[in-house]
matplotlib code that plots the C-alpha trace (Angstrom):
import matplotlib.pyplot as plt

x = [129.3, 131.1, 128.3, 127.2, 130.5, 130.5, 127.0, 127.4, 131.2, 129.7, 126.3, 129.3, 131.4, 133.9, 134.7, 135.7, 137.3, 137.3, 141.2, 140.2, 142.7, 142.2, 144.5, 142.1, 138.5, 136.9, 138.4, 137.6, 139.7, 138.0, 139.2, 137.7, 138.8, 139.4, 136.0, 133.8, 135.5, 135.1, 131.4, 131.4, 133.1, 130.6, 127.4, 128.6, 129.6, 126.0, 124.4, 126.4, 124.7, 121.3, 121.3, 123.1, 120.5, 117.6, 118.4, 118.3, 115.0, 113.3, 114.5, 112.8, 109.3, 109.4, 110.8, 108.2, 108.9, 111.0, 113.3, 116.6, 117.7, 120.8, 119.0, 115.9, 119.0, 121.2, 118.0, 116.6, 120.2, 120.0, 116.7, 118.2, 121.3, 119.6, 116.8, 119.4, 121.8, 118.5, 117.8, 121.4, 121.4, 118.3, 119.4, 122.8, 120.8, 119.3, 122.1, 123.9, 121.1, 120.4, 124.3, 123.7, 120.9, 123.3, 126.0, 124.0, 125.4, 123.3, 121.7, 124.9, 127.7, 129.8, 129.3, 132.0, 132.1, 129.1, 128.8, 128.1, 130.8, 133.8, 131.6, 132.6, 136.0, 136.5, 134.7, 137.2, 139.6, 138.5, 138.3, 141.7, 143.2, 141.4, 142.9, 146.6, 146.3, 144.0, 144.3, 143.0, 139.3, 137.2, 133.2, 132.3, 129.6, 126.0, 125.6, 122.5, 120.5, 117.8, 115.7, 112.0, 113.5, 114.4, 110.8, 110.9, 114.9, 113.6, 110.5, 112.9, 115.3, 112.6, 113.2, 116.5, 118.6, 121.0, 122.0, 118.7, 119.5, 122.9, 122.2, 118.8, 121.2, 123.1, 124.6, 127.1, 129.7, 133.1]
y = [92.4, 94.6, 96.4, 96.8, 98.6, 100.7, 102.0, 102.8, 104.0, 106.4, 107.3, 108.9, 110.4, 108.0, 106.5, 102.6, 100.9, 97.1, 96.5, 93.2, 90.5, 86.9, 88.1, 90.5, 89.0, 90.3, 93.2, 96.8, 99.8, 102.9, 106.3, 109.1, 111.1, 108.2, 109.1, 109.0, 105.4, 104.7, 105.2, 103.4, 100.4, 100.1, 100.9, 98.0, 95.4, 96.0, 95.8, 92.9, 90.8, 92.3, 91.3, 87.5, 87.0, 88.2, 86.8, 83.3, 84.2, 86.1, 82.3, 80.1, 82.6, 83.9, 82.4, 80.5, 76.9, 75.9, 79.0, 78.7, 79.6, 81.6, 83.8, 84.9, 85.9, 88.2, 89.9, 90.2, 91.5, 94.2, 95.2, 95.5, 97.3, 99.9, 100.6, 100.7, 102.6, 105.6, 105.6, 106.4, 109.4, 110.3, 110.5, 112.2, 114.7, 115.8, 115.7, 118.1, 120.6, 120.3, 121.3, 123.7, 125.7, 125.3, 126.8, 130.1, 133.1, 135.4, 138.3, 140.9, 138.3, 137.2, 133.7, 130.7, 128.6, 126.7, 123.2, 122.3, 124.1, 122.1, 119.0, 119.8, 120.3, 116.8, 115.2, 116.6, 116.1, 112.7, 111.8, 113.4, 111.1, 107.8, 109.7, 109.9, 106.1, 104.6, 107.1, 104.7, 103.7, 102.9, 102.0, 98.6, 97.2, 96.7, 93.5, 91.5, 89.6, 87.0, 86.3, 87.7, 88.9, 91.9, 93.7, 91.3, 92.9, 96.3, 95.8, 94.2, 97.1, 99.7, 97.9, 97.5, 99.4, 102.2, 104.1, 106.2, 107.8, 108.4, 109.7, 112.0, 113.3, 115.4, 113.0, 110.0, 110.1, 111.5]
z = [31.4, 29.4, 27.6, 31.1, 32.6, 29.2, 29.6, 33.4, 32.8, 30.0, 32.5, 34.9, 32.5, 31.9, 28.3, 27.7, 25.2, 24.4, 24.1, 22.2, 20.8, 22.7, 25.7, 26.3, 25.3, 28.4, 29.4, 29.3, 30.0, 31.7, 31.5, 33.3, 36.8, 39.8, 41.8, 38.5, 37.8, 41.1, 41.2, 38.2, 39.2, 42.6, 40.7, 38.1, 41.1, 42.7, 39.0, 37.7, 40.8, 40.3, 36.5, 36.7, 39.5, 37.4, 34.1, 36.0, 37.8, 34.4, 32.7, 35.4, 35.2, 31.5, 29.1, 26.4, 26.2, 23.3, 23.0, 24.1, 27.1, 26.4, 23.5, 26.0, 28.9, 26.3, 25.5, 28.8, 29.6, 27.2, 28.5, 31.8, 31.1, 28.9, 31.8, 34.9, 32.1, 31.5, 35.2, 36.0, 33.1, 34.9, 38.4, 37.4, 35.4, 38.8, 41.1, 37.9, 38.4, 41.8, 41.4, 39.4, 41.7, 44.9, 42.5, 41.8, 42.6, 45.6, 44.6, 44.4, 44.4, 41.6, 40.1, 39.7, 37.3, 36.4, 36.7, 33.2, 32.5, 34.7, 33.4, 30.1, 30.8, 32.6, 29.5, 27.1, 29.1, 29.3, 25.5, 25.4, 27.3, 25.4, 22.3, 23.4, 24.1, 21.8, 18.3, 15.9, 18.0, 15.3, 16.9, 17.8, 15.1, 16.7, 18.1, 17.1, 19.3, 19.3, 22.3, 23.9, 27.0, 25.7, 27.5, 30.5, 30.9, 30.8, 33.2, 35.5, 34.9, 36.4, 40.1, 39.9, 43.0, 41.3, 44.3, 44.6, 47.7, 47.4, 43.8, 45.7, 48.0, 45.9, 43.4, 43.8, 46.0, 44.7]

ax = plt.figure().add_subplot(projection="3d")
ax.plot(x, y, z, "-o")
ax.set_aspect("equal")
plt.show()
């Protein structure tokens, strides 16, 4: 679940940190600006349902007899998360440029700011903030896992609902 949050949170500019220590085993802190968080926090609650409900199904349908249960759902979760995870980049890649072209300047007018350009801004701002409160991050080792529902996760990942319209219709609310 966390990996999950993290790869959404970091999809809409937010950056998370794993506090860790046993008091804290399953939490993650978010930082980022309150409507990118938000959008964050909803995308997660719908794709946190989506993916407990289709590791169970991919289990009953795919999984080869004889390998264990748990190892074939952490792998089909990974599979998931990094598919729904590329298809948010995707679709907030084209609510940025559709941005972007609604941002341009008419023929004889002077131009704002572009929107890369506050984007940046909020994502320094961002890791400025993580900085002041966590100044020692070092990066989480890779974590290895065994399982063949790694493929199933990501073909499963391809249907799963991110939003679409909301995201087609000029990007995620906030």
């Amino acid at each position: 679940m966390r990996r999950l949050l993290n790869w959404i949170g970091s999809e809409m500019r937010c950056r998370s940190v794993y506090p860790g220590g046993k008091d804290n085993k399953h939490r993650v802190h978010l930082f980022g600006f309150e409507s990118d968080i938000h959008a964050s926090e909803v995308l997660f609650a719908s794709l946190r349902l989506q993916m407990l409900d289709g590791a169970d199904r991919a289990d009953r349908l795919h999984r080869p007899g004889g390998e264990d249960a748990r190892a074939y759902k952490r792998s089909w979760m990974l599979g998931f998360i990094r598919e729904v995870t590329v298809r948010v980049g995707l679709a907030q890649q084209a609510a940025r440029t559709a941005a972007e072209r609604e941002a341009e300047p008419a023929v004889g007018e002077e131009g704002g700011r572009s929107v890369a350009l506050v984007l940046a801004d909020r994502t320094s701002e961002v890791d400025s903030r993580l900085a002041t409160h966590y100044p020692k991050l070092r990066k989480p080792s890779p974590t290895k896992f065994k399982g063949t529902g790694y493929r199933q996760g990501i073909a499963d990942g391809r249907n799963a609902d991110i939003g679409s319209p909301a995201f087609g219709e000029g990007g995620w609310p906030g």
